[in-house]
C-alpha positions in Angstrom: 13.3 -26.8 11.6 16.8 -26.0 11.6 17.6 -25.0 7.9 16.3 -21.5 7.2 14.8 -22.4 3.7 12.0 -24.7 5.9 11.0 -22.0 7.9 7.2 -20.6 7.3 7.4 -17.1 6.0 5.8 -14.0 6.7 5.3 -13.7 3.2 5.3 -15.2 -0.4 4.0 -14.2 -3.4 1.2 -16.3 -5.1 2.2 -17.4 -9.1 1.5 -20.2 -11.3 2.5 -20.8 -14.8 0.5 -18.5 -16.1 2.7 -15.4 -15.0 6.0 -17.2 -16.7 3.9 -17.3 -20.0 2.7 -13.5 -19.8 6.6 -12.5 -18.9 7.5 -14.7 -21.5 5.2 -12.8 -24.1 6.4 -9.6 -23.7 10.0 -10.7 -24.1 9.6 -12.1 -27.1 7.8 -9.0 -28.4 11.3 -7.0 -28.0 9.4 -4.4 -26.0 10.4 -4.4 -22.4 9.8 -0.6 -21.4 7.1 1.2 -20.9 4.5 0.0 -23.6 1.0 -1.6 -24.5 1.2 -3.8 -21.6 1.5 -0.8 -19.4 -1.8 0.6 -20.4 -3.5 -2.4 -21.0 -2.9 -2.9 -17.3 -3.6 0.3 -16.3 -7.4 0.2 -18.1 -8.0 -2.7 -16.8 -6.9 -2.1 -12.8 -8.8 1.4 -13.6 -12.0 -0.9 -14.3 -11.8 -3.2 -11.3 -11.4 -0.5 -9.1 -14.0 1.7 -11.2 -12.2 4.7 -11.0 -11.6 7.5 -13.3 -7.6 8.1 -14.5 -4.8 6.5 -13.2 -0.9 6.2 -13.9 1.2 2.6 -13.9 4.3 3.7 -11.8 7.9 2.0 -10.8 6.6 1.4 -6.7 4.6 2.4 -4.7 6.6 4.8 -3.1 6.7 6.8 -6.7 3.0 6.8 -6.7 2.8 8.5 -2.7 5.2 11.2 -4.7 3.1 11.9 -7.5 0.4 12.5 -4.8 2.0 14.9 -3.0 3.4 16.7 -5.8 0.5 16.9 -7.5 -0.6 19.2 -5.0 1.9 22.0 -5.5 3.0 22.2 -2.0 4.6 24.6 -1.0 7.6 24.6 1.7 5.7 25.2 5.5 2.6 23.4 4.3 2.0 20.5 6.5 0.2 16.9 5.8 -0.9 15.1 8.9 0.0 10.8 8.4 -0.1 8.2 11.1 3.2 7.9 12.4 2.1 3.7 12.7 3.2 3.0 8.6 6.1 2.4 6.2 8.2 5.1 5.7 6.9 5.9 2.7 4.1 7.6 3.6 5.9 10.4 5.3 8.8 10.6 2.9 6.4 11.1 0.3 5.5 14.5 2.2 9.4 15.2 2.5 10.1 15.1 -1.4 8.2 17.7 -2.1 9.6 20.0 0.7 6.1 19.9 3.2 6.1 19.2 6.6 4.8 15.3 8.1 2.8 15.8 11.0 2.4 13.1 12.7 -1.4 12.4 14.3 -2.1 8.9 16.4 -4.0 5.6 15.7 -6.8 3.3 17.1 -5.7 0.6 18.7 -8.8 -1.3 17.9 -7.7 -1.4 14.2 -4.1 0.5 14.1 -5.5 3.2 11.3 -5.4 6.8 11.7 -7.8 8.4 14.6 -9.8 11.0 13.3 -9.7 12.6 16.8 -6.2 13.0 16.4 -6.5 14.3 13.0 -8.7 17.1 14.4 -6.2 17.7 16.8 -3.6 18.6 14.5 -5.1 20.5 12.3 -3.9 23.9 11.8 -4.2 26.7 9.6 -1.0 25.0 7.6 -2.5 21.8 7.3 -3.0 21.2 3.6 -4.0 17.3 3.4 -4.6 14.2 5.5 -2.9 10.7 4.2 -4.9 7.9 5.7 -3.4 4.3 5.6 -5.7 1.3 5.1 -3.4 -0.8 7.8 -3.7 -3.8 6.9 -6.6 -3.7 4.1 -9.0 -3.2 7.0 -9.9 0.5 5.7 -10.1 3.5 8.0 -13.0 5.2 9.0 -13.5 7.3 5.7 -17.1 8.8 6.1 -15.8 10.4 9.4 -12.1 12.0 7.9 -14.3 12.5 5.1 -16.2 15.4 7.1 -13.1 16.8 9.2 -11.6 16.8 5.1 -14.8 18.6 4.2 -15.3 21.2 6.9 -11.1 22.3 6.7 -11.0 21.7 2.9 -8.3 19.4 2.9 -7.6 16.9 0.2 -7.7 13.2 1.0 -4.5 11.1 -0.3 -5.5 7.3 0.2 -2.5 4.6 0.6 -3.6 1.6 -0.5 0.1 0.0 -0.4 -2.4 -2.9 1.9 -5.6 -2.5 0.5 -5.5 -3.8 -3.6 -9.4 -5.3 -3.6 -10.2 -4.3 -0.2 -13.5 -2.0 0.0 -15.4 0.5 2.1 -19.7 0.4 1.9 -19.6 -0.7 -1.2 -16.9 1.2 -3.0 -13.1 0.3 -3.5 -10.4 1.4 -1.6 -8.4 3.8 -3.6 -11.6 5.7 -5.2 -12.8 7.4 -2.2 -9.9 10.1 -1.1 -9.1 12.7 -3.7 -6.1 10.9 -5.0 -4.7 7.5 -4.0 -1.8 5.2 -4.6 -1.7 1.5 -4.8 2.0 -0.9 -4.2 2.7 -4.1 -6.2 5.4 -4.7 -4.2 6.9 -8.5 -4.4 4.8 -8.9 -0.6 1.4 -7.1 -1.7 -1.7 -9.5 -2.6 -1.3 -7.7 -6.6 2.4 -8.8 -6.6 4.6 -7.8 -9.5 8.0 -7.9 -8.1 7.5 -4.2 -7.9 5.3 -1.0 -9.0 2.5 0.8 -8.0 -0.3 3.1 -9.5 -1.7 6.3 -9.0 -5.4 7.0 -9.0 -7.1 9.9 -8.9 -10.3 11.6 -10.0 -9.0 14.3 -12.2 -8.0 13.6 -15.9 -6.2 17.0 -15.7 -4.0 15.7 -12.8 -3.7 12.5 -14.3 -2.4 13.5 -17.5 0.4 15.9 -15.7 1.5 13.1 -13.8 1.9 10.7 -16.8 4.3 13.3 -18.0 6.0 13.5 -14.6 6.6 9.9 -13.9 8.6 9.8 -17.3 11.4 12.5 -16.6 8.5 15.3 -17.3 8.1 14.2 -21.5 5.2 14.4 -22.9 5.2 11.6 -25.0 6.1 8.1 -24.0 8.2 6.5 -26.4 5.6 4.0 -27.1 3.6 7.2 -28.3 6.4 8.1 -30.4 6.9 4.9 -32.3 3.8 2.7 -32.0 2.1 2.0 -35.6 -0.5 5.1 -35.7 -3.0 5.9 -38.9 -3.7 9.4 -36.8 -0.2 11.1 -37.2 2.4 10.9 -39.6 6.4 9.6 -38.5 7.4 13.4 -37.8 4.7 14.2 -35.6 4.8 11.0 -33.6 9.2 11.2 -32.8 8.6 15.2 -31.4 7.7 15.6 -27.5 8.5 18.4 -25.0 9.2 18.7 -21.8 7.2 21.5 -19.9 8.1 20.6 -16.6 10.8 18.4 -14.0 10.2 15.1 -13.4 11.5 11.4 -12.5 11.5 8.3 -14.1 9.0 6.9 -11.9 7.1 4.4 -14.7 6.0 0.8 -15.0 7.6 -1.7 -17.5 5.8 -4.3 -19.4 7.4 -7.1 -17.7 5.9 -5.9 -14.4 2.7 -5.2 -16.0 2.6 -8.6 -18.2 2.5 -9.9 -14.8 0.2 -7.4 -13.2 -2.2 -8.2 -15.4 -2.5 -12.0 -14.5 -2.2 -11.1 -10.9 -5.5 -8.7 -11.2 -7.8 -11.9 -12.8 -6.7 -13.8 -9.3 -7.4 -11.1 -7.1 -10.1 -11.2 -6.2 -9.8 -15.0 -5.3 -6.3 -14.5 -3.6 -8.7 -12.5 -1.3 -11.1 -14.8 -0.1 -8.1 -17.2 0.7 -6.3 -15.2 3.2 -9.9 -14.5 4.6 -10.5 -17.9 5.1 -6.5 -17.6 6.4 -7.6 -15.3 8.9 -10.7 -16.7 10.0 -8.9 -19.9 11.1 -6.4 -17.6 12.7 -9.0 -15.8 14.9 -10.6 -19.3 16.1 -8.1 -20.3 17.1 -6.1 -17.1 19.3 -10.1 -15.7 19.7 -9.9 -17.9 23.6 -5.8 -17.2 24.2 -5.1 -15.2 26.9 -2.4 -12.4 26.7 -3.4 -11.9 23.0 -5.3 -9.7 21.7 -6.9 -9.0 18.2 -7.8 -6.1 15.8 -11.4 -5.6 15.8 -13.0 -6.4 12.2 -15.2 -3.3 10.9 -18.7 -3.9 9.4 -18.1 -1.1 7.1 -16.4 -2.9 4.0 -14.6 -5.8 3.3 -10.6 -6.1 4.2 -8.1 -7.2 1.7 -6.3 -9.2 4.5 -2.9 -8.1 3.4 -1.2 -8.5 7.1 -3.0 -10.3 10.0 -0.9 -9.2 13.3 -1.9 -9.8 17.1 -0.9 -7.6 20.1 0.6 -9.3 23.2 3.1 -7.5 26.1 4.5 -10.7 25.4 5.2 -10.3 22.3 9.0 -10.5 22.1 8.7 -13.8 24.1 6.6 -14.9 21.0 8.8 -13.9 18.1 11.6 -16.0 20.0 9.3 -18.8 20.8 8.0 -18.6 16.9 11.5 -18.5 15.6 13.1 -21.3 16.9 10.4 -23.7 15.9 10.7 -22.8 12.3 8.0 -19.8 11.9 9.0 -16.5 10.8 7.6 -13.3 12.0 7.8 -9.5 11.7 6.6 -5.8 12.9 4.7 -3.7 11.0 5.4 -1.1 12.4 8.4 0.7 14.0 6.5 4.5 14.5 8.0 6.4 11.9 8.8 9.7 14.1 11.0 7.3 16.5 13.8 7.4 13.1 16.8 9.2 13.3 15.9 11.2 10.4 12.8 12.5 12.4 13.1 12.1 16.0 15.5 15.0 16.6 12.3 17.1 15.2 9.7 15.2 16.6 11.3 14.7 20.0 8.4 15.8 22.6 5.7 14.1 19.9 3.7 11.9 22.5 1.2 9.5 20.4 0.4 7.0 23.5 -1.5 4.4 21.2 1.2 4.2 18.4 3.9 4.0 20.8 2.5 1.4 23.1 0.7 -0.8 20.0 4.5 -0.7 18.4 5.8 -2.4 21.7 3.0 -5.1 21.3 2.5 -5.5 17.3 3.4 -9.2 15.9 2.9 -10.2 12.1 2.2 -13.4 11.6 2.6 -15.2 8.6 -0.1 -14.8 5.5 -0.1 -15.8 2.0 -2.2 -17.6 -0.6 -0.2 -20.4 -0.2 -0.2 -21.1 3.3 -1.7 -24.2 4.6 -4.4 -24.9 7.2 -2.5 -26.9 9.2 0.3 -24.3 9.1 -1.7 -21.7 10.6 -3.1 -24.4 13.3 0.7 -25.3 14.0 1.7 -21.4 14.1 -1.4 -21.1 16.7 -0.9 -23.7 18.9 3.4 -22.5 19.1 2.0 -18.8 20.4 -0.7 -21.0 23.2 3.1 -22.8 24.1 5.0 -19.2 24.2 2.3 -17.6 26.0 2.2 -20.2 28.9 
């Protein structure tokens, strides 16, 4: 497989026709910004998830904002965050001026330890951001209690976890405040966008405000047919406080909307994706795999093995036409953090980030793909 375009990806998003005709219908309606769709999407993700308020946003990065700010954190305050995610979820703690502290990770599952959370707790520490790696979600009845007995709040990011669930109840619904990614990669893909969730309508309704430059009217609001108001009433808005124009459009949520009736089924494939995966790697020796918790059921998003051979393995992969990635490099290893993090020892995040490999997994990947992808590692490995 010379030519690049053959070459099994790490990720593609799922579509059929019936995306085209959703983007389709909102162009021809003229209203491309921040509209009906919007919140028509957002009811309805609100439902799935059965949560209480929640706010369509531009990424999911924008949504791990709102979080924080919502907090009204204050410069010194410090969040504790794996150090084993995107970038985003420390960045998020840097907009708003508070401090990442970084606590370590299970290697069993690569989410957040709670041991280490306890560890770096101090009498700064305002919140905890756990990371559902993966869609496999983290041990939340545990941070739950260290969150109780320091009152901390809980942000969830659920950039991984769309669908995925903890005993019983969705991702995204248990921390005080979550965010969600639709990135072009996630298993809800619209290109891009996110959502914020949380359980507090006050919060909620600030936030709306926020995510359009701080006005507190959209311009839907403003000029949607209404029986309620008259013209004069509808065209006047304030703005009571800074903020960024973080907001969906209806083109993203046209196809958001078609993407959350699949979910659910987009799911269960890259379950039964994984499950071939793990027969077959299960008996290979020098790999190893995550463990899979009882607790709730994963959305699947990345499936990625560990191997101190696992540079060998990306090579081997790569030049017989199967791409492959790492997720992740450990955040405080940046240049824009590792001058202040530079005696930071997490043993498990660095050694795991030496040993991570994602392998390919998407809707549309084939059985035989995954058994071809398997039996190249059982070549690279010998």
């Amino acid at each position: 497989m010379d030519d690049e375009t053959s070459m099994i990806p790490v990720f593609r998003p799922y579509m059929d026709n019936e995306e085209k005709e959703a983007i389709l219908r909102v162009l021809e309606t003229r209203w491309w910004g921040l509209g009906p769709e919007t919140a028509k999407f957002e009811e309805e993700f609100l439902a799935y998830l059965r949560a209480g308020y929640g706010v369509a946003t531009n990424s999911g990065t924008a949504a791990l904002h709102m979080a924080l700010f919502s907090m009204n954190l204050k410069k010194g305050d410090e969040v504790i965050v794996p150090s084993f995610t995107f970038v985003s979820s420390a960045s998020a703690i840097s907009y708003v001026g508070a401090k990442p502290v970084f606590a370590d990770i299970e290697r069993s599952t690569l989410t957040i330890d709670p041991a280490s959370i306890e560890d770096n707790i101090t009498d700064r520490t305002k919140a905890i951001i756990v990371v559902h790696y993966g869609g496999q979600a983290c041990d939340m009845d545990t941070i739950s209690e260290i969150a109780n007995k320091h009152n901390l709040l809980i942000v969830e990011d659920c950039a991984h976890a769309a669908g995925a669930e903890y005993k019983g109840k969705k991702l995204g619904t248990i921390g005080d405040i979550s965010a969600f990614s639709f990135h072009a990669v996630k298993n809800l893909a619209t290109g891009d966008g996110g959502m914020l969730v949380g359980k507090q309508k006050s919060t909620m309704d600030r936030m709306r405000a926020f995510r359009w430059v701080g006005i507190t009217k959209t311009t839907w609001d403003r000029y949607a047919p209404s029986s309620n108001s008259d013209a004069e009433k509808r065209s006047t808005y304030d703005v009571e406080e800074l903020g960024y124009k973080y907001h969906m459009n209806d083109i993203q949520a046209a196809i958001a909307r078609v993407q959350l009736k699949r979910l659910d089924k987009v799911n269960q494939i890259r379950y039964e994706l994984v499950q071939r995966y793990r027969e077959n790697l299960e008996p290979v020796k020098d790999i190893e795999l995550l463990e899979t918790k009882n607790w709730g059921r994963s959305s699947n998003h990345l499936f990625v093995i560990l191997s101190k051979k696992r540079d060998k393995i990306m090579k081997y992969l790569n030049s017989n036409g199967i791409a492959t990635s790492i997720h992740y490099t450990p955040v405080h290893k940046f240049s824009l953090y590792k001058k202040d993090y530079a005696n930071l020892k997490l043993p498990v995040t660095e050694r795991v980030s030496e040993e991570v490999l994602t392998l390919p997994l998407f809707p549309d990947l084939k059985e035989e793909e995954v058994d071809f992808i398997c039996n190249k590692i059982k070549e690279a490995v010998k």
